[in-house]
LUMNU-812810 format. One record per residue (C-alpha): residue number from 1; x, y, z. Coordinates in Angstrom, 1 decimal. Each point is the difference from the previous one (the first is absolute). Example, Ala and Ser with C-alpha at 12.3 -4.5 7.8 and 13.67 -1.06 7.14 Angstrom:
<kolkes>
> n | X | Y | Z
> 1 | 12.3 | -4.5 | 7.8
> 2 | 1.4 | 3.4 | -0.7
</kolkes>
This chain:
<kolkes>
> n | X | Y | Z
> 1 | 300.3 | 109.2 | -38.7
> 2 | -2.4 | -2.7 | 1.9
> 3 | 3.2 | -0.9 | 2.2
> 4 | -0.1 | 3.6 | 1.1
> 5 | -2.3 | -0.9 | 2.9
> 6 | 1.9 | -2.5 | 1.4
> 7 | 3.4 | 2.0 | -0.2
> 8 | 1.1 | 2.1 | 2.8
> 9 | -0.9 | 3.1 | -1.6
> 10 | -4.0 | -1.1 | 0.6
> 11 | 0.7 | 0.9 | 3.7
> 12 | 0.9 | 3.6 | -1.1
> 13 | -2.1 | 0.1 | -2.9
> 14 | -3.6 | -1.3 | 2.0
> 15 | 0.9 | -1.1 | 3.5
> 16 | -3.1 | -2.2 | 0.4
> 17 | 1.2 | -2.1 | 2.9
</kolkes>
């Protein structure tokens, strides 16, 4: 899943901002 990082879930998932 390469969209993973730009959906929502990346905030939970690595919060790297």
């Amino acid at each position: 899943m390469e969209m993973q990082e730009f959906v929502p879930n990346n905030l939970s998932a690595r919060p790297n901002h």
